[in-house]
C-alpha atoms as one frame of an Amber mdcrd trajectory, in Angstrom:
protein
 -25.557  11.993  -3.508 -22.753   9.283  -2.464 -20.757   7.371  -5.467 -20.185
   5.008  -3.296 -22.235   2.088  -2.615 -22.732   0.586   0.779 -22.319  -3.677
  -0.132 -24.141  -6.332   1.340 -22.071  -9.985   0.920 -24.873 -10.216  -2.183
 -23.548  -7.281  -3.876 -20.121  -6.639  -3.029 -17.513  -7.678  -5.817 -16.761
 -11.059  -4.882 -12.783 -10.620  -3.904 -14.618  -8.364  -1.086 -17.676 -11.108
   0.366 -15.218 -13.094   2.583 -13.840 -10.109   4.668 -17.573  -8.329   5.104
 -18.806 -11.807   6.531 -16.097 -12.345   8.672 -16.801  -8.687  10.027 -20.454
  -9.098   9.815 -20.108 -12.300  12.086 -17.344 -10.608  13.956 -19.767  -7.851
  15.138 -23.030  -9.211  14.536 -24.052  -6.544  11.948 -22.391  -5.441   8.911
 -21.208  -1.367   9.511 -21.746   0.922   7.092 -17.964   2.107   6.821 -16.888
  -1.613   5.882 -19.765  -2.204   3.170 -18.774   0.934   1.451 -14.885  -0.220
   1.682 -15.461  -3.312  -0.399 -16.277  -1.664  -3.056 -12.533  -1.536  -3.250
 -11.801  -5.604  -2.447  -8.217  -4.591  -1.933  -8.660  -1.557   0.306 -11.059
  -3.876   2.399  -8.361  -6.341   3.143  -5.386  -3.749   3.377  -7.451  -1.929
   6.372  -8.495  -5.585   7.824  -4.961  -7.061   7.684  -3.110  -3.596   8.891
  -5.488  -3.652  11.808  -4.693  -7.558  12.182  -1.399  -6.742  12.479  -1.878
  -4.044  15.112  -3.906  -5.885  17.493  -1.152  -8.532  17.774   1.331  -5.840
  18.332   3.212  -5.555  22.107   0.923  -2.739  22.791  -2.027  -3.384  25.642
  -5.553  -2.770  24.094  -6.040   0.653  25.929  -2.533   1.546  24.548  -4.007
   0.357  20.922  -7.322   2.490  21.585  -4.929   5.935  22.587  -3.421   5.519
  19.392  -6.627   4.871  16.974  -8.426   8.349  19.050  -5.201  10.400  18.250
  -5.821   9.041  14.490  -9.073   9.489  14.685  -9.393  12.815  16.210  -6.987
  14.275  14.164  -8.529  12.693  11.058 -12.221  13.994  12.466 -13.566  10.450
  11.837 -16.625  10.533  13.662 -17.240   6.917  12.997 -13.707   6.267  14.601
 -13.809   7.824  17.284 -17.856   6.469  18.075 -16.916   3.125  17.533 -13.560
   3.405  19.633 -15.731   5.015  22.528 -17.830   1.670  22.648 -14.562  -0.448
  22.723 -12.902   2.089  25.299 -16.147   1.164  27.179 -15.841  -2.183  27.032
 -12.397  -2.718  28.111 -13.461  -0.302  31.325 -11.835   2.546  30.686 -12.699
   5.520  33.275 -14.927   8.711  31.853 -11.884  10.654  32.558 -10.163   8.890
  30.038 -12.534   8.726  27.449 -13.834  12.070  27.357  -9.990  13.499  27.256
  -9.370  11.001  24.648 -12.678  11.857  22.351 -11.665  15.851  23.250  -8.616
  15.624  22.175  -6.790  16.657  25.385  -3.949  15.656  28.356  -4.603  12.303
  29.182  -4.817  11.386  33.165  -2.329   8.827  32.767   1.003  10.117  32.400
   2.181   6.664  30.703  -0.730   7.131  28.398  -0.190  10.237  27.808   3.380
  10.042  26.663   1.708   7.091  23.921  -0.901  10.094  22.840   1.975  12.768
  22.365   3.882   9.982  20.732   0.943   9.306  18.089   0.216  12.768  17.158
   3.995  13.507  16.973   4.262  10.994  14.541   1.086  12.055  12.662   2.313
  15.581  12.519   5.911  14.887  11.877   5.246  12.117   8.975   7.440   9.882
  11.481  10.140  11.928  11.396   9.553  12.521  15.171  12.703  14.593  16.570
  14.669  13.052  18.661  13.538  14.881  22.213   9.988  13.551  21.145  10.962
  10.219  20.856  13.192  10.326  24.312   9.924  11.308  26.229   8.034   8.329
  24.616  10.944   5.869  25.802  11.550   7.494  28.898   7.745   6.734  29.867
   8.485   2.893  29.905   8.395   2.419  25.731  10.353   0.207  23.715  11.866
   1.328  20.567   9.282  -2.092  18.980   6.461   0.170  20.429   7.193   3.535
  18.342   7.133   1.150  15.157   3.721  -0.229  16.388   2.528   2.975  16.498
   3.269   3.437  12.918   1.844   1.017  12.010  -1.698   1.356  14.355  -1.091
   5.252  12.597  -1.204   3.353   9.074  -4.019   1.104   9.527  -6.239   4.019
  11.246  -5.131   6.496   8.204  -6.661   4.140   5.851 -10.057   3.669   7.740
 -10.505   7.562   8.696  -9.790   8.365   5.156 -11.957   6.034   3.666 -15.124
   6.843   5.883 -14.268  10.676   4.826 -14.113  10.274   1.419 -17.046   7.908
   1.284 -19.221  10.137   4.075 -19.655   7.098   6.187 -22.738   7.978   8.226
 -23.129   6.776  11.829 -24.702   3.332  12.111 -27.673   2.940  14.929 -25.861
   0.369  16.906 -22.920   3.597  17.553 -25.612   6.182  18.106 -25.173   6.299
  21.875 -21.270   7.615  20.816 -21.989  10.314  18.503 -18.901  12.725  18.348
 -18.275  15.886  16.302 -14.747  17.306  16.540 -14.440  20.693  18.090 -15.402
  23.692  16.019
């Protein structure tokens, strides 16, 4: 049995009700994962204005989407990376580069590929990515602006995965069709 309580505008504490209507009009439906954030008003808007601030970085929405699956599949957020697969999907990315992207594996871009090894380099080096690491992420075309915006995609996608986890954010119906496990 959850602590947690999944919010409705109604219910949610009231410093929360603005940000789950703007996301319930945003998407037409109010996801599970962002009802149980309000019960924290402040984590609510921390996620929504981190990932604000992302989307208006330099990087190119696919770029953006590499970065939240390399989050996401290292944080084994299902409800990342099905969500993210319906977005990927919607800006027409190939199968190819989803399913690498949802598995976890080489990308078939080399560009975007560099931005994945960048990501989890970051992740797994707490952003003290050595030097050679960082060299291969310039020398595929990235600006020095673009490593920061990957911190800061990193950020915002360490608070959502980590709230869904800790809450046990299930799958809503509308993401079904994306159901993902991470690999056993």
């Amino acid at each position: 049995m959850s602590v947690f309580t999944a919010h409705t505008a109604d219910t949610a504490p009231a410093a929360a009700r603005r940000s789950i209507e703007g996301v319930r009009r945003s998407f037409g439906w109010l996801p599970t994962p962002v009802a149980l954030m309000a019960e924290s008003p402040q984590l609510l808007t921390g996620f929504l204005t981190a990932n604000a601030g992302f989307e208006q970085t330099d990087l190119a929405p696919l770029e953006r989407e590499v970065v939240v699956f390399a989050v996401a599949t290292v944080n084994e957020c299902h409800v990342c990376v099905a969500l993210h697969t319906g977005k990927l999907t919607q800006l027409g990315a190939t199968t190819d580069l989803i399913t690498a992207l949802r598995a976890g594996t080489a990308l078939p871009e080399p560009r975007l590929e560099a931005l994945r090894r960048f990501t989890l380099a970051v992740l797994e080096h707490r952003g003290a990515v050595p030097d050679d690491e960082l060299d291969d992420f310039l020398a595929a075309g990235y600006q020095p602006r673009h490593a920061l915006d990957v911190v800061l995609g990193v950020g915002a996608y360490t608070i959502s995965t980590f709230a869904n986890r800790l809450t046990r954010a299930p799958l809503d119906p509308p993401l079904a069709a994306h159901a993902w496990a991470p690999a056993a």
